[in-house]
N, C-alpha and C positions, 0 to 999 in steps of 0.2 A: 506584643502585637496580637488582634484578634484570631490568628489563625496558627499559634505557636503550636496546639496543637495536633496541627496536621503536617509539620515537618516532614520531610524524606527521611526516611529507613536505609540510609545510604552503608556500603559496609566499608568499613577502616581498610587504610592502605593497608595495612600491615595484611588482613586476611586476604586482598586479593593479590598476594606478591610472594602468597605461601609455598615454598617449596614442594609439601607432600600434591597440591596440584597442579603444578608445574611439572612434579615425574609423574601425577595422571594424564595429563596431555602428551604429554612428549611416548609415555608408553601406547596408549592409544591410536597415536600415529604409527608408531612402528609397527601394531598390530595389522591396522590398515593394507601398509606398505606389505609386511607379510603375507597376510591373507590374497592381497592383490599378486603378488608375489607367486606363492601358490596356484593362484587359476592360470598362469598362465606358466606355466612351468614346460609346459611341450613348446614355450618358443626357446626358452634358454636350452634346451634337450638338443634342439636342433640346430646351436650353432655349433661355429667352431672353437676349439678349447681357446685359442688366442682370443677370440671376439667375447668366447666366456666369461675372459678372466677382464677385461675391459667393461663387462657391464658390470660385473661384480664389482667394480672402483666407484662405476658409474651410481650404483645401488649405496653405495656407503657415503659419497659425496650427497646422495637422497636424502640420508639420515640424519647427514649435519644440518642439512639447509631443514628438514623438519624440528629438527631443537632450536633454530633458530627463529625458525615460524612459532613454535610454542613461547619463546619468549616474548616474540612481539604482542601474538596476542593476551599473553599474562601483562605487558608492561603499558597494553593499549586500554585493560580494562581499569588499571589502576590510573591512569591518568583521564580515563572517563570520570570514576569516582572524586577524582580531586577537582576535576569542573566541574560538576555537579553540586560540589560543596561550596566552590566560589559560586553559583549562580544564585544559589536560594536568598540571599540577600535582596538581590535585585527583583527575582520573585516574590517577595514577599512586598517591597515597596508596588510591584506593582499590582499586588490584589488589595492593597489598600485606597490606591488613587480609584481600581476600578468599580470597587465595594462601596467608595465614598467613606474609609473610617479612617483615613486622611487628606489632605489635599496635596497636592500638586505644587511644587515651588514656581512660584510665575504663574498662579493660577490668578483668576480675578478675585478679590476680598469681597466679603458679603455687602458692603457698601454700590459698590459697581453691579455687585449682582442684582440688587435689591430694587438699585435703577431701570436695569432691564427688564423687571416683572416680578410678581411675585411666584409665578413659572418655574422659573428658572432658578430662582431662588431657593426653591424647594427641590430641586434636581438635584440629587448626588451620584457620585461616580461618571460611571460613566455605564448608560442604560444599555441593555443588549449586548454585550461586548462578544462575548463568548458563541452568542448564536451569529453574533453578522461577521466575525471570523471565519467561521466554519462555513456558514456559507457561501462566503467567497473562492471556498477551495474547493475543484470539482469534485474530489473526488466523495466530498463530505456531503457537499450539496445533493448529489443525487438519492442519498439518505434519508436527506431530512424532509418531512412532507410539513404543509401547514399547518396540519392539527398538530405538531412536535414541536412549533416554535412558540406554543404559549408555554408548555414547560422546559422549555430550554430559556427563554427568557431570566426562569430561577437560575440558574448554572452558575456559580460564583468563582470557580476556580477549577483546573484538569491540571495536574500533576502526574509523573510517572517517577520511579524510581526499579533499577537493577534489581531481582532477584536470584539468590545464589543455588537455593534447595531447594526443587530442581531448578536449572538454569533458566531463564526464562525475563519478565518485564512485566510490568502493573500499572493499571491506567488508572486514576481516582478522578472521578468527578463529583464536584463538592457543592450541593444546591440548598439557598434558602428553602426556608418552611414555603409550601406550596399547594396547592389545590389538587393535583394529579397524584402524589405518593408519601407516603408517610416518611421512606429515607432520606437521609441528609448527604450520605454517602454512596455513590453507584460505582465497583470497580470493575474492572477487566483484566485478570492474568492470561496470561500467554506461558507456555510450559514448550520450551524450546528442544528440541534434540541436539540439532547444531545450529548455536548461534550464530557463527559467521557465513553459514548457507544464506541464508537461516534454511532450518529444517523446524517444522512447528507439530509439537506432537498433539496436545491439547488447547482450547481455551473455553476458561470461566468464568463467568457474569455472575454480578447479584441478582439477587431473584427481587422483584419490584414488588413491595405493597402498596397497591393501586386504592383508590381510594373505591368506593361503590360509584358505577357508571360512568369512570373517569382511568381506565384501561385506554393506552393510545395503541398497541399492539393491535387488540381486535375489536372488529365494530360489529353494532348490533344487526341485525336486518328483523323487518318485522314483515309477515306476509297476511294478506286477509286471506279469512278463512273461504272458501267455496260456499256459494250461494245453498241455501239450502241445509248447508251442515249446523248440527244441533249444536257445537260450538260456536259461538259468534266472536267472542275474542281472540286478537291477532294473533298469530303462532308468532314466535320471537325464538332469534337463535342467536349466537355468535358465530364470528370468521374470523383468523388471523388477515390481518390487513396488513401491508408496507410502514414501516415506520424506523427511526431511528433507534429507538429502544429497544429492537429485535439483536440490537448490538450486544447487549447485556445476556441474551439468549442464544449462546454462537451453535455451530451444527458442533453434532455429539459424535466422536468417533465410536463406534462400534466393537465391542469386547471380541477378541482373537477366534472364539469359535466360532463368532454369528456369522451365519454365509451372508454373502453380501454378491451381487453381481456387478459385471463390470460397468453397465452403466451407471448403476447406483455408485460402484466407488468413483468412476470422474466426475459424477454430479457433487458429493461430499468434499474431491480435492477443489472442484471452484468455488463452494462456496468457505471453505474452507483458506482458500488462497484469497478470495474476496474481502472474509472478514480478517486476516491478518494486515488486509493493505490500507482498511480504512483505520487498525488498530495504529500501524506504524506511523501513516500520514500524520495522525494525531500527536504525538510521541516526538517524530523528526522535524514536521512542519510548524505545527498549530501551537503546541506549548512554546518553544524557543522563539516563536519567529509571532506571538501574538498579535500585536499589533499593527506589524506590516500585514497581517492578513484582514484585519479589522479596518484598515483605509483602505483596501486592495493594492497596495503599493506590491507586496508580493503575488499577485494574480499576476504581471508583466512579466516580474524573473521565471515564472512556472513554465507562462508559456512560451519563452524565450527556449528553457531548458527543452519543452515537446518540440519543442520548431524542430532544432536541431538533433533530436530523432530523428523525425520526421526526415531533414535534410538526408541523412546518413542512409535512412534506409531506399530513399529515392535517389539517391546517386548510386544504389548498387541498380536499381530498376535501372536508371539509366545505360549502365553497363551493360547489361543486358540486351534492352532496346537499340545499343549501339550495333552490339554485336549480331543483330539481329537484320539490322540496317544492311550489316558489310556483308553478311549472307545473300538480302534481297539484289544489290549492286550486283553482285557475282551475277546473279543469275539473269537479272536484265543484261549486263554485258552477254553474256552466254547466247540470249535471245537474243540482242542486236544482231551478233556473230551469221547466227541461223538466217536475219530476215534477210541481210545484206546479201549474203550467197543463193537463198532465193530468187529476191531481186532480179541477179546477175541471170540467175539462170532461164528467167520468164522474158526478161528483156524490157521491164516495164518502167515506165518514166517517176520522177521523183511524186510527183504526186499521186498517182497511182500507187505508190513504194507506201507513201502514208499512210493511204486506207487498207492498204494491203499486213500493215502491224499490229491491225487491232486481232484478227481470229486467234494467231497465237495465245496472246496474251490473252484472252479471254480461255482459252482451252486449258490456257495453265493453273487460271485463278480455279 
């Protein structure tokens, strides 16, 4: 097939079922455990020896259930690896229908097509796939501006595969010959601390060779010169602008002695935490799930999945708001209590009793 070799780098069961990293997880944990252990050592000081010796059961029932998380997670990365093996089959057929460098079974024969125009006939693959996926997904769309979808048009295939040293993920986007950059290949690693946080220590882009005047990152601005000035041609500058490509340019974390203040470091963990989620959208959503995102048939499951946020976190509102309600009740009964025995005490008739309930309540609001 045209694309044999760009296959996944995927690694053998056998390395990731390796014992010597199965006793580095499982040790690491325990260190955790201990360390954590440690800072809190004035609560175990202060109990009593019986209640002591019961956490201490409790603390070693900790350690098993942690060897047993260490397995899952060694037995979860190897059964990642083995679907990943079974997939590329099915990957590969379908960069061929979408390439156009095979067809489609049940597709129409050149005869039928040839009826329909010579258009069409000349059509292969399937045009745009990659960009009208992507921008069906919010979280992609808001990336991509219109000067990034004449080079995204090139984009011919986005693969990702496991990396082990350091732990981490690799994003490849694979584009015909094109007018915007000389690469064929744009990737994106990701260099994890803890995968199943995830915890993301770095991430790195290829550097783009842009062709002369065909930079989608930044654009030019050109200003006239001041009337008068002995210069008469346009001062010309560049600006970084919005674009999808600044993907391939992620924020640089800073070397241990560089001070840094705090708001510069929240500014670095969003954009940071920003470019990790359009990294993984891609990875979880876009590659596995291609073509429901390309009819938008996956745009309904997405928003189904926000709704129901949504639901979850508006039903804690509402609890609130309930509880908020049985407070206000309280305190109108309380008020009613008050006007009634006023009332009583003035001697005044029911309708008079009515307009007589508004001062309260206004004194109260």
């Amino acid at each position: 097939m045209s694309n044999e070799g760009n296959n996944f780098n995927m690694p053998d069961l056998g390395d990731a079922l390796n014992e010597e990293a199965r006793a580095g997880l499982v040790n690491a944990l325990k260190d955790k455990l201990q360390n954590l252990a440690g800072e809190h050592n004035g609560i175990l000081e202060n109990l009593s020896p019986n209640v002591r010796k019961r956490v201490e059961v409790l603390r070693e029932i900790q350690g098993q259930h942690d060897e047993l998380e260490a397995k899952f997670f060694e037995e979860r990365a190897a059964l990642e690896a083995k679907y990943q093996k079974l997939y590329q089959p099915l990957y590969a057929k379908r960069y061929d229908i979408v390439n156009g460098v095979g067809e489609a079974e049940g597709a129409p024969n050149e005869t039928a097509m040839d009826q329909e125009g010579d258009k069409d006939a000349e059509e292969k693959g399937v045009p745009e796939f990659w960009l009208t996926a992507m921008k069906n997904n919010e979280v992609l769309s808001e990336e991509i501006t219109e000067r990034d979808e004449g080079a995204l048009k090139y984009l011919k295939d986005i693969k990702w595969y496991r990396i082990e040293e350091p732990k981490g993920f690799k994003l490849e986007f694979y584009f015909d010959t094109n007018p915007y950059f000389k690469n064929t290949v744009l990737t994106k690693t990701y260099h994890m601390i803890d995968e199943d946080e995830p915890i993301l220590e770095k991430a790195i882009g290829t550097e783009i060779e842009w062709y002369p005047g065909k930079c989608l990152t930044q654009k030019l601005l050109k200003k006239k010169p001041k009337k008068g000035s002995k210069n008469a041609k346009p001062i010309t500058k560049t600006e970084d602008c919005e674009s999808f490509f600044n993907f391939f340019n992620p924020p640089q974390v800073p070397d241990d002695d560089e001070d840094i203040d705090e708001d510069a470091a929240e500014e670095l963990q969003n954009q940071m935490e920003q470019d990790y989620d359009i990294g993984s959208t891609i990875r979880d959503k876009i590659i596995p799930h291609a073509v429901s995102w390309f009819t938008g048939e996956a745009i309904q499951g997405d928003d189904l999945e926000t709704e129901d946020e949504d639901e979850d976190d508006d039903g804690d509102e509402d609890e609130d708001d309930e509880e908020e309600e049985d407070g206000d009740d309280d305190e109108d009964e309380d008020d009613e209590e008050e006007t009634k025995t006023k009332k009583k005490k003035s001697g005044r008739g029911q309708g008079d009793g009515q307009q007589g309930e508004r001062p309260p309540e206004c004194k109260q609001q």
